[in-house]
Backbone as CSV, one residue per row, in Angstrom:
resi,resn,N_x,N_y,N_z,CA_x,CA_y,CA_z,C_x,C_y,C_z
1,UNK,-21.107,-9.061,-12.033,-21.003,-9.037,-10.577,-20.569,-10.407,-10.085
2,UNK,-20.043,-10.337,-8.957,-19.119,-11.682,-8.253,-19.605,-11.710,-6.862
3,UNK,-19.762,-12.572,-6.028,-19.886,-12.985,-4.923,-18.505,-13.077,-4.193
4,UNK,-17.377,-13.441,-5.046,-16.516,-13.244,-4.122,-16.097,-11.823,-3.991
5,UNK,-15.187,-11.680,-3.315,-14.382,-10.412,-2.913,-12.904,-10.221,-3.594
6,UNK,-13.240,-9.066,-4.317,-12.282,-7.908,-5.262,-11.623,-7.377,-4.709
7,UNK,-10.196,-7.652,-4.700,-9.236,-6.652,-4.463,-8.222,-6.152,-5.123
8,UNK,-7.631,-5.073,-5.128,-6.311,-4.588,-5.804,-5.603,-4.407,-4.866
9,UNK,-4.447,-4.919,-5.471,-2.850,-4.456,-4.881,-2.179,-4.036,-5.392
10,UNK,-1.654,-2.609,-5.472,-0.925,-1.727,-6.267,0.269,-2.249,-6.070
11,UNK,1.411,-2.006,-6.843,3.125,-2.579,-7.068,2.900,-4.114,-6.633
12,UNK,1.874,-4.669,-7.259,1.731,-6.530,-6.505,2.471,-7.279,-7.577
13,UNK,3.610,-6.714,-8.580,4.099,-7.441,-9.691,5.621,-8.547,-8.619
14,UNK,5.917,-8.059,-7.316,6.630,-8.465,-6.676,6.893,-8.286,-5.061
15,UNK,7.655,-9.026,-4.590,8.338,-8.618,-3.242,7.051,-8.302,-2.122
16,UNK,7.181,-7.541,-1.214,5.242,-7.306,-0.277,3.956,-7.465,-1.172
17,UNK,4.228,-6.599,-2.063,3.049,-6.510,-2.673,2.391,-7.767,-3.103
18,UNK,3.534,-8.413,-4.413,2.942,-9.814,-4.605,2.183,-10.877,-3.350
19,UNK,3.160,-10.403,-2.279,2.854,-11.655,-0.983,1.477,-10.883,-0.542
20,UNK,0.975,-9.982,-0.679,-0.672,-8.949,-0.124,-1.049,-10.012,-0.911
21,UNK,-0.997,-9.618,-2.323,-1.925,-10.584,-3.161,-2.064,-12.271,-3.040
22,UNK,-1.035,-12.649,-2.968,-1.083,-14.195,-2.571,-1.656,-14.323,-1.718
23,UNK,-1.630,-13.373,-0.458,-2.679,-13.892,1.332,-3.838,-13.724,0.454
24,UNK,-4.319,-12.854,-0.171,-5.793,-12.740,0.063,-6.226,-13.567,-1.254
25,UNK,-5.167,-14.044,-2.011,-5.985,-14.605,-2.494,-5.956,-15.859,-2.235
26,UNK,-5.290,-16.358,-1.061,-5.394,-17.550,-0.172,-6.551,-17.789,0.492
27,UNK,-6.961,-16.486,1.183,-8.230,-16.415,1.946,-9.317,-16.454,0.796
28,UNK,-9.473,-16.336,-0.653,-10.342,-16.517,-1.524,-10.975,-14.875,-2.200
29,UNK,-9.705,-14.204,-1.893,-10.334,-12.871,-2.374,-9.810,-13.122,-4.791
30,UNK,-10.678,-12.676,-5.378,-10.253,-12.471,-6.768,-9.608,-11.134,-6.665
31,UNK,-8.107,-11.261,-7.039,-6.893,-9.991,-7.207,-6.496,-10.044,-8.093
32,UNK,-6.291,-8.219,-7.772,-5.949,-7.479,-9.255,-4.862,-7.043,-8.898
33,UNK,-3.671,-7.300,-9.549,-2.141,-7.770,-9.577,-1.963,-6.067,-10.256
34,UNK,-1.613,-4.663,-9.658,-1.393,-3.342,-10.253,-0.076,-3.700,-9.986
35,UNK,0.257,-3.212,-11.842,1.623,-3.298,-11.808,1.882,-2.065,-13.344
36,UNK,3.191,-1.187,-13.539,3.405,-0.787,-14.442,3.663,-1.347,-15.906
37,UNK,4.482,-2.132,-15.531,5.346,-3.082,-16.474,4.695,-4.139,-16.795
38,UNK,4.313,-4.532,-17.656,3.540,-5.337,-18.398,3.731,-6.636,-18.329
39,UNK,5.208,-7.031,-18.924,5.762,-8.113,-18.470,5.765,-8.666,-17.521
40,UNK,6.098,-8.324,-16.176,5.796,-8.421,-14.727,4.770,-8.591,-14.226
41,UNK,3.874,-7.939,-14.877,2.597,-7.653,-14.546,2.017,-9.245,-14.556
42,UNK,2.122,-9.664,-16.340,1.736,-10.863,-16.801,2.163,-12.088,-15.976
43,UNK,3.944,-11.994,-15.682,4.510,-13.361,-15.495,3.737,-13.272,-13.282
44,UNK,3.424,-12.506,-12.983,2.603,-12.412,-11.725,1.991,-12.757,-11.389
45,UNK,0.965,-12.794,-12.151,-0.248,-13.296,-13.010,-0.187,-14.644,-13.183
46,UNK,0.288,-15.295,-13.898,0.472,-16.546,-14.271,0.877,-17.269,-12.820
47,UNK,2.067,-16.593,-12.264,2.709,-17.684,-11.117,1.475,-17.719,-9.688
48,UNK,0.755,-16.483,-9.641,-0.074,-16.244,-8.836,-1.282,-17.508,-8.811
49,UNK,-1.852,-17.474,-10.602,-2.778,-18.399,-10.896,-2.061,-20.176,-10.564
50,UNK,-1.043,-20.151,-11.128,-0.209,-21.485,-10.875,-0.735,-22.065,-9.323
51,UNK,-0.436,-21.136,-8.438,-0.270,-21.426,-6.585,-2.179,-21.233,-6.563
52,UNK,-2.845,-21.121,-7.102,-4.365,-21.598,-6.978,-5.406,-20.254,-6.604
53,UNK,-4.643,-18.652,-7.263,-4.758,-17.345,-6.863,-5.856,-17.216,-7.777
54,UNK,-6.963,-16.651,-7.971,-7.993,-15.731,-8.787,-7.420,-14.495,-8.609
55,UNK,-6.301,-14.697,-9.776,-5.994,-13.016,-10.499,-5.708,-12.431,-11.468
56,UNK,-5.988,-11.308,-11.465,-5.723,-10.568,-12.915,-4.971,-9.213,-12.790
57,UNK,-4.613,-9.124,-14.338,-3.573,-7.942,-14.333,-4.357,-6.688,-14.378
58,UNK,-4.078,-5.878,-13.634,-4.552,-4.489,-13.893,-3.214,-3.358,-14.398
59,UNK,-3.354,-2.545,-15.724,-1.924,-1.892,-16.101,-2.540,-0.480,-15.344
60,UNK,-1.287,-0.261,-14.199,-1.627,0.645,-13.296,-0.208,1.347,-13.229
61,UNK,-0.299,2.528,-13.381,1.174,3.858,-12.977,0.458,4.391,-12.209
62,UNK,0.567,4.494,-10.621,0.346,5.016,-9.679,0.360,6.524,-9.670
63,UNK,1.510,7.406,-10.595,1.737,8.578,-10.953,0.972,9.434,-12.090
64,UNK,0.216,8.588,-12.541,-0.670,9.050,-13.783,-2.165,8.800,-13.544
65,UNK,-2.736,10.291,-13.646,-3.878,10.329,-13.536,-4.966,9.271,-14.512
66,UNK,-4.645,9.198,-15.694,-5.139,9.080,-17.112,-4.742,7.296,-16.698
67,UNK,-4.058,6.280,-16.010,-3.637,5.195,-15.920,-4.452,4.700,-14.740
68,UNK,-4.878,5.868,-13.444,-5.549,4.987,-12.523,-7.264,5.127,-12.767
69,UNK,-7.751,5.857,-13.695,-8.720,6.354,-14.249,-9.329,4.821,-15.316
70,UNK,-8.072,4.593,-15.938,-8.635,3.091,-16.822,-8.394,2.083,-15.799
71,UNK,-7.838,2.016,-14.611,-7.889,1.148,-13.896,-8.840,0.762,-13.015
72,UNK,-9.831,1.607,-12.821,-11.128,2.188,-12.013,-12.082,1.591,-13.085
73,UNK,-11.776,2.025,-14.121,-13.167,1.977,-15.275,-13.039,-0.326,-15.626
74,UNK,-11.521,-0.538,-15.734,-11.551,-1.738,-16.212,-12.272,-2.515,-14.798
75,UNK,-11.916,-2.593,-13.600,-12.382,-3.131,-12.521,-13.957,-2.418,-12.524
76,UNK,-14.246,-1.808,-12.639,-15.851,-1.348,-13.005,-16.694,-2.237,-13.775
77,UNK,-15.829,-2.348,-15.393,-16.540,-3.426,-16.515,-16.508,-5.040,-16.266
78,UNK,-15.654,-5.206,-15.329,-15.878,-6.565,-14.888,-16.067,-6.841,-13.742
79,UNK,-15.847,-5.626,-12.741,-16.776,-6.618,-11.354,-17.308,-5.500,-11.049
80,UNK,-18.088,-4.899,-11.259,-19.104,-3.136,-10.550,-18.861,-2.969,-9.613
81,UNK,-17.560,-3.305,-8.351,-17.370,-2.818,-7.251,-15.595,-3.371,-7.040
82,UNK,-15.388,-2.612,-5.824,-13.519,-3.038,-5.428,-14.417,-3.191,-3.882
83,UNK,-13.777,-3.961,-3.308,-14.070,-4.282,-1.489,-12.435,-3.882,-1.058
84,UNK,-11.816,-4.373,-1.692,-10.322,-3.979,-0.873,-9.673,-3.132,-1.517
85,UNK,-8.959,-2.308,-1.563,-7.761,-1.532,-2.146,-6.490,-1.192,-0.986
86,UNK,-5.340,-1.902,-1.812,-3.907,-2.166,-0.602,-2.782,-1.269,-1.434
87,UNK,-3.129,0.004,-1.226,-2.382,1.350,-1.875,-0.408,0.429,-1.431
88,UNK,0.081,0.166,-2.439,1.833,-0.887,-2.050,2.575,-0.155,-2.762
89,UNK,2.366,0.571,-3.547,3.358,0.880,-4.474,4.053,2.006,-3.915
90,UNK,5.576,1.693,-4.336,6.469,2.958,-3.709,7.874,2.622,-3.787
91,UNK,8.324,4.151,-3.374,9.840,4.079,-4.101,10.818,4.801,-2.735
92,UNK,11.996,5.089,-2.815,12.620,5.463,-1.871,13.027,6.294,-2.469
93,UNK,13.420,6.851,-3.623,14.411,7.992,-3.771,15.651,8.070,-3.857
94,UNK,16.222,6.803,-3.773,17.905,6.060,-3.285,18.496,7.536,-2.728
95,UNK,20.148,7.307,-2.873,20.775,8.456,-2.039,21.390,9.293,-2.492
96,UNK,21.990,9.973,-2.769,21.609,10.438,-0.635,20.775,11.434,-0.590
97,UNK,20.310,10.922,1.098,19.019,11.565,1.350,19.282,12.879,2.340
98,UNK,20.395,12.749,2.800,20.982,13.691,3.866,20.387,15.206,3.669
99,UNK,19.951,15.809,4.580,18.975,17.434,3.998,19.801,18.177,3.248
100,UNK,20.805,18.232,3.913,22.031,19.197,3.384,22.372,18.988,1.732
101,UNK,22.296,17.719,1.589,22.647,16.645,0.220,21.982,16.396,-0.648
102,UNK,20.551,16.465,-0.653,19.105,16.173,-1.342,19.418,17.053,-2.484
103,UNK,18.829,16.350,-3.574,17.906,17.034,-4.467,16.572,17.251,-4.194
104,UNK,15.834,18.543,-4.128,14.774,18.637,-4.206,13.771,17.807,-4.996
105,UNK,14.071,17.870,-6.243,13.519,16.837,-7.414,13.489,15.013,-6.618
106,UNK,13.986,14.990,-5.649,14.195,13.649,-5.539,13.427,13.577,-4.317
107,UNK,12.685,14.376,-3.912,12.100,14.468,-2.502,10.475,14.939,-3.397
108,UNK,10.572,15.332,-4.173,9.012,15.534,-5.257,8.853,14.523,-5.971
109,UNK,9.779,13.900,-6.640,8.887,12.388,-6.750,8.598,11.218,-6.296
110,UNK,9.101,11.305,-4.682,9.045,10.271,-3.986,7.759,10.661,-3.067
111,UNK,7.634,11.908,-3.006,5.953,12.181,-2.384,5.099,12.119,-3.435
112,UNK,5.421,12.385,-5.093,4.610,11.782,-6.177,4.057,10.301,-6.181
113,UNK,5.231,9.358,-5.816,4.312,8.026,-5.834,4.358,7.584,-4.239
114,UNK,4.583,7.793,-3.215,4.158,7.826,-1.927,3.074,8.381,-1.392
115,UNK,2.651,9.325,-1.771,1.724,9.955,-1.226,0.784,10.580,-2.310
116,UNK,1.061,11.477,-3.367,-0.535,11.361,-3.900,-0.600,10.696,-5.185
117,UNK,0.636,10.040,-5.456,0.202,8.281,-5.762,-1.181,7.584,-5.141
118,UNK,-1.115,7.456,-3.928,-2.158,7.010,-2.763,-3.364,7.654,-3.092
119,UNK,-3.481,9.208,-3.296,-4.240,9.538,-3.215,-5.200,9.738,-4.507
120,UNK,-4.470,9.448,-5.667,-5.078,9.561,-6.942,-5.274,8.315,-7.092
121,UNK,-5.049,7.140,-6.645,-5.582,5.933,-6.744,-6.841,5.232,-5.973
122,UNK,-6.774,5.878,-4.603,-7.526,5.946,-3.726,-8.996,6.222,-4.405
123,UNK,-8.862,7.792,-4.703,-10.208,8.650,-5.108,-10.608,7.638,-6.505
124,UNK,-9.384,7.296,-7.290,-10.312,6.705,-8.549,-10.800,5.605,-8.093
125,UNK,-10.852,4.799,-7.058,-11.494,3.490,-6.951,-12.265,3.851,-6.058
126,UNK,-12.535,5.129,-5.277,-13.754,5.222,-4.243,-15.074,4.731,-4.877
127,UNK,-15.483,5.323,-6.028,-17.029,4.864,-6.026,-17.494,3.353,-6.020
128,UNK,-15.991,2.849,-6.504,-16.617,0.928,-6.494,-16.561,1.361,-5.197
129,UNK,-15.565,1.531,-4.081,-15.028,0.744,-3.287,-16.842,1.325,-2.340
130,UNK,-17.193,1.948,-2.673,-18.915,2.859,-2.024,-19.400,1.521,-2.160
131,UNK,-19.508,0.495,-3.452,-20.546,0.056,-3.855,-20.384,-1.771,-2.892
132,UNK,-19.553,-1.902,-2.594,-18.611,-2.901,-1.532,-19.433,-3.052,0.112
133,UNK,-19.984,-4.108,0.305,-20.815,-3.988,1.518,-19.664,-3.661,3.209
134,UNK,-18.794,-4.442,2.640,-17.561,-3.733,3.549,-15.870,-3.133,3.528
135,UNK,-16.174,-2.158,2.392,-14.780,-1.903,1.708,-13.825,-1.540,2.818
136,UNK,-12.335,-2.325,2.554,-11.272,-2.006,3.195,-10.108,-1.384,2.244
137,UNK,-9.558,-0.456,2.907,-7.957,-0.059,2.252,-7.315,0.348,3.364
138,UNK,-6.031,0.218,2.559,-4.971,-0.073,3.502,-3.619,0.039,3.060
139,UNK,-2.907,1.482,3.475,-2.129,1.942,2.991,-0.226,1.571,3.526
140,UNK,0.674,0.878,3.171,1.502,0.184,3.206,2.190,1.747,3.801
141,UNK,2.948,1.665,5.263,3.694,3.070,5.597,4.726,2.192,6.037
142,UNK,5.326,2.949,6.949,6.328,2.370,7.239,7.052,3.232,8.912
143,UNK,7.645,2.111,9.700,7.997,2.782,11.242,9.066,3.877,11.043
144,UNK,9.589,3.993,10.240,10.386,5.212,9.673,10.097,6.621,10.037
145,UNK,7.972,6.240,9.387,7.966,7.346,9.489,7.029,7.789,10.600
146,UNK,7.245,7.341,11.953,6.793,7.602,13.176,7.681,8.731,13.771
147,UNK,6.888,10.092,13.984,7.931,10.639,14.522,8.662,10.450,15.930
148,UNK,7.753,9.405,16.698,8.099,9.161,18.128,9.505,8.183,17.845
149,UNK,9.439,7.705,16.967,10.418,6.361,16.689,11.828,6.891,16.034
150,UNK,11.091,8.082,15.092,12.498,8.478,14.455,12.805,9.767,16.076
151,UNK,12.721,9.920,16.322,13.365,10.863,17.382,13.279,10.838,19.144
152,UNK,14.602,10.187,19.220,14.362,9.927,20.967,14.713,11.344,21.731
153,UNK,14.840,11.256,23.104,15.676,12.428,23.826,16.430,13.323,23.353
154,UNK,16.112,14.339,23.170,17.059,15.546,22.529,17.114,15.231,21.039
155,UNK,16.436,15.196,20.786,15.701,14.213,19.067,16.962,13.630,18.661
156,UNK,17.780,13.053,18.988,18.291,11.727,18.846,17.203,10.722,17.524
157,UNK,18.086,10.608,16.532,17.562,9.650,15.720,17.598,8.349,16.071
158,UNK,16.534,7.712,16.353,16.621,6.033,16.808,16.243,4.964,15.882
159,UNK,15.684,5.123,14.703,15.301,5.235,13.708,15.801,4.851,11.793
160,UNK,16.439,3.532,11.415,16.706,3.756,10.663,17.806,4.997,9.832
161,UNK,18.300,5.134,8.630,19.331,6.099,8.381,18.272,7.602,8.180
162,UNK,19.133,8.521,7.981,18.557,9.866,7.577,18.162,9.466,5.994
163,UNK,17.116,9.933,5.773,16.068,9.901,4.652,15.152,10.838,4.474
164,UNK,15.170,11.838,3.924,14.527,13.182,3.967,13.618,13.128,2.935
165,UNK,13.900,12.046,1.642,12.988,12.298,1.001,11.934,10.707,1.701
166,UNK,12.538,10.394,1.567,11.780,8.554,2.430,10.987,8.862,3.372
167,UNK,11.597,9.006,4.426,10.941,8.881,5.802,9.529,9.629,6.253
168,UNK,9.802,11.262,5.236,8.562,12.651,5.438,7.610,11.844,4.599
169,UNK,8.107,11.091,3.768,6.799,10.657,2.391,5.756,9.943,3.665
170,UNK,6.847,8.424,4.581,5.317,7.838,5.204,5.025,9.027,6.352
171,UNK,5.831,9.779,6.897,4.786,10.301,7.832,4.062,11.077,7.307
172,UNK,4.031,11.637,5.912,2.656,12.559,5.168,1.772,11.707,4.761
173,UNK,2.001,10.000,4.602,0.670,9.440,4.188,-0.060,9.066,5.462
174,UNK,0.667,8.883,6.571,0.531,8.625,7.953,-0.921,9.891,8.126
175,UNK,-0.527,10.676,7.882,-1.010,11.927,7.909,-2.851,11.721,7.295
176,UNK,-2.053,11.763,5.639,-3.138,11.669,4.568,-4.051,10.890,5.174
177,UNK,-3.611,9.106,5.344,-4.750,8.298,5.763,-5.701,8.395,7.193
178,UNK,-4.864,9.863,8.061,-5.835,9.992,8.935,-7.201,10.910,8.782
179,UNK,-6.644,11.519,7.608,-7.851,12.618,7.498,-8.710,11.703,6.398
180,UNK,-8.679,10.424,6.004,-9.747,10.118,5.038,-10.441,9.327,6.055
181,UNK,-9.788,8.597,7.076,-10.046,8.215,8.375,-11.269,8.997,9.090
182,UNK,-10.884,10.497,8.727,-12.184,11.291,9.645,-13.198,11.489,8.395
183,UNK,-13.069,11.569,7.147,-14.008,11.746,6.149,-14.967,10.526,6.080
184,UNK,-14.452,9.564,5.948,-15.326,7.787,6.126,-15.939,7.510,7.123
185,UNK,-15.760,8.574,8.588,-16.474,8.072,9.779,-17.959,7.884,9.240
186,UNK,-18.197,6.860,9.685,-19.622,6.309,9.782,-20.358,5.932,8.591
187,UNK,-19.268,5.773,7.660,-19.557,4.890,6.227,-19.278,3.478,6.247
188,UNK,-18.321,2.851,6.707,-18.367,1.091,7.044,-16.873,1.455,6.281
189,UNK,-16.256,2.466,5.493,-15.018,2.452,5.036,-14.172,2.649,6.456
190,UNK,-13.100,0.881,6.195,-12.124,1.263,7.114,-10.392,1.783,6.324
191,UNK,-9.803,2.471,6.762,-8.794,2.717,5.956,-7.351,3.157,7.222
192,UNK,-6.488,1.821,7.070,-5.413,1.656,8.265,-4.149,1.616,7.253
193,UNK,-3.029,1.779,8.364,-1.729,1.743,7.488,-0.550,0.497,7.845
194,UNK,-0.126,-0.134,7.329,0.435,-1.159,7.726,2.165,-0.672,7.965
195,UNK,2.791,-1.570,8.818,4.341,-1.285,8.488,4.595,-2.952,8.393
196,UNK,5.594,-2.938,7.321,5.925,-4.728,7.050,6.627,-4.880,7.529
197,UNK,7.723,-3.775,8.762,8.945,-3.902,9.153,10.007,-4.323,7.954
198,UNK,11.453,-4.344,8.273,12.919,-4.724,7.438,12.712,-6.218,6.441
199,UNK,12.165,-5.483,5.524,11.730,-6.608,4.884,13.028,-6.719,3.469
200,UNK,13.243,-8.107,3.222,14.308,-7.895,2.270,13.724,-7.992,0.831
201,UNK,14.186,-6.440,-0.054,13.529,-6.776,-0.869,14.467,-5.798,-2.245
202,UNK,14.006,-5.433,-3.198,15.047,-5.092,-3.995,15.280,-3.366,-3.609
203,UNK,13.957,-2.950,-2.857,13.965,-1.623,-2.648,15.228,-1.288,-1.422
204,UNK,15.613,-2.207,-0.823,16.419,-1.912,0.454,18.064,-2.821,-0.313
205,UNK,17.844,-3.571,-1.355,19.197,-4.022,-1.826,18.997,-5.298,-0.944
206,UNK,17.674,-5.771,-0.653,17.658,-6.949,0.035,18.622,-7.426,1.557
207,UNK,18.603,-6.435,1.926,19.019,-5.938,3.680,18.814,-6.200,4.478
208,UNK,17.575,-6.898,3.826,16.003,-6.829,4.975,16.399,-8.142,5.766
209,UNK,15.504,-8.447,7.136,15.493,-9.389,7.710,14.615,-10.395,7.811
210,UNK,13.225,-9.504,7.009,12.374,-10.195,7.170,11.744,-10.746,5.723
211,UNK,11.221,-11.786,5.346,10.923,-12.321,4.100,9.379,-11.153,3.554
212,UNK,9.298,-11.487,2.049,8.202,-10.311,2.094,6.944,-10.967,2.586
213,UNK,6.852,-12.586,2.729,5.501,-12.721,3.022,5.333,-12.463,4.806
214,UNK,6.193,-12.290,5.397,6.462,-11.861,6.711,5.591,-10.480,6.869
215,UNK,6.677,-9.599,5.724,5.744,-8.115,5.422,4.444,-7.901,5.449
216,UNK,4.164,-8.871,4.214,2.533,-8.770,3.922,1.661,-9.392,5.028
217,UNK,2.210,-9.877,6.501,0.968,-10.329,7.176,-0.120,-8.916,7.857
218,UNK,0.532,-8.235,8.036,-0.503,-7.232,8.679,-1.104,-6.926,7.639
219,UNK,-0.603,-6.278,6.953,-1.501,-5.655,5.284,-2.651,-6.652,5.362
220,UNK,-2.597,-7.930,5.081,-3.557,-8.832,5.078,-4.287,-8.830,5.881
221,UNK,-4.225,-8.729,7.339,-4.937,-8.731,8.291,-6.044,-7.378,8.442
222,UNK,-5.500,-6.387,7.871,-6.070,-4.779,8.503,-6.837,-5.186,6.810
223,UNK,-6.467,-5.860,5.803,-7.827,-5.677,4.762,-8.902,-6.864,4.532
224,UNK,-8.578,-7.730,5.728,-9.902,-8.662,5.872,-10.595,-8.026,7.396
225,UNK,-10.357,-7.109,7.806,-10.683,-6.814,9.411,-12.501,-7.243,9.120
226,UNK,-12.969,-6.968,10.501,-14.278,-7.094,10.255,-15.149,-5.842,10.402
227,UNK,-16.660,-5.751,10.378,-16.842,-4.356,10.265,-16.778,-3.232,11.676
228,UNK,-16.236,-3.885,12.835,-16.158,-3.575,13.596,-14.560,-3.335,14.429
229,UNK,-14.032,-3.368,13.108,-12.081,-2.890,13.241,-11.776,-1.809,13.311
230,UNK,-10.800,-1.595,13.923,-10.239,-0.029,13.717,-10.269,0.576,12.557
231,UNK,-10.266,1.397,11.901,-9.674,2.504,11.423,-8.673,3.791,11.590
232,UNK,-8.333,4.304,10.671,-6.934,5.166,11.082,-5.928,5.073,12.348
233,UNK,-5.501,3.624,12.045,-4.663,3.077,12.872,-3.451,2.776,12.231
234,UNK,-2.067,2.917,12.886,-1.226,2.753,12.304,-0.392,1.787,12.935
235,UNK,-0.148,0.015,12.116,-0.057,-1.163,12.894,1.010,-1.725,12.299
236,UNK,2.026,-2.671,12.959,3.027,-3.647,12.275,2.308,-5.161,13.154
237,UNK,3.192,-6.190,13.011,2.784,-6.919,13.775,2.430,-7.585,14.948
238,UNK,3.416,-6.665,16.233,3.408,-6.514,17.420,2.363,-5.804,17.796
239,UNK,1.601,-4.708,16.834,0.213,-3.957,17.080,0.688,-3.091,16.920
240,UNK,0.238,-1.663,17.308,-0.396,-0.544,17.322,1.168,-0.006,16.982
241,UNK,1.706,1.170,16.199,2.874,1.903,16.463,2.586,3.602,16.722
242,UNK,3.287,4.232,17.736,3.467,5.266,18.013,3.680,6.155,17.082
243,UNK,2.734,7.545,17.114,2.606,8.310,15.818,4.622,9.139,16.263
């Protein structure tokens, strides 16, 4: 057991994710760097510890039951609880996304690690995250998938490009994290969704406008909240965004 505060950041081998892990472990949280790739995982690890981070690798596939199951059990054998979990990991589906144009297959595995990615990672770290005097998670979405945002007057897309498999993934976790939102009432579990806004990173071909540690400030913020923060709120940095 540790006195400080445990967190994981899923896809933290780079880009937002890494920068989640660097804030908190600025603020003095010990992080667990979830990453697939081993290599990445490690050299994360190292550069994280270099900049003055308490972290470690956790080997995590967001898509595999049997991978977030040893990831639950290893954070178990060395600290008996998680306080934070920052569900980051995710994919777009590249293109094209156009409805007419889609592969189906390409719209099922992008709600595979978007959404119950989230949710099979989620459930395997609930019982630490029970054992946590004020567990936070905090699920990385995105303004994409606001339906007020993607559709103006005469549903006019205002919104980023057409993305059918992208865009439905955050508004179904949008979704997901509201109903765990009503399951946690009155447990001290808060569980909010961040948007990092146009962040440049390899997932967008680096497009973005905004740097990833730009991204990672809300994430950071909604998983140090205090015990008297919102929940099932869906926030970028200007505040609150329209469902």
């Amino acid at each position: 057991m540790t006195d400080m505060k445990i967190a994981l950041v899923t896809g933290a081998n780079k880009g937002i994710g890494y920068e989640i892990a660097a804030g908190l472990g600025t603020l003095g949280h010990r992080v667990g760097v979830g990453a697939r790739d081993e290599q990445r995982r490690t050299d994360a690890v190292e550069k994280l510890r270099a900049a003055g981070v308490d972290a470690f690798g956790v080997p995590l596939d967001v898509t595999d039951d049997a991978s977030a199951t040893a990831a639950a059990s290893l954070i178990e054998q060395r600290f008996g609880r998680l306080d934070v979990l920052v569900n980051n990991a995710g994919i777009t589906g590249g293109v094209p996304q156009e409805p007419s144009l889609v592969d189906p297959a390409t719209i099922r595995a992008v709600v595979e690690t978007n959404v119950i990615g989230v949710v099979r990672v989620t459930n395997a770290m609930l019982p630490l995250l029970r054992r946590s005097p004020s567990p936070r998670i905090v699920n990385m979405s995105s303004s994409v998938g606001s339906l007020t945002r993607q559709s103006g007057p005469g549903g006019t897309t205002t919104t980023g490009p057409v993305a059918v498999a992208y865009a439905p993934s955050k508004t179904f976790l949008n979704a997901v994290t509201l109903q765990y939102a009503r399951e946690f009432a009155g447990t001290g579990i808060l569980i909010n969704m961040a948007c990092p806004g146009f962040v440049a990173t390899d997932l967008n071909g680096f497009r973005g406008v905004r740097t990833p540690a730009q991204g990672a400030a809300t994430a950071v913020r909604l998983a140090t909240l205090p015990d008297d923060g919102p929940t099932g709120g869906f926030f970028e940095d200007a505040g609150e965004i329209p469902w």
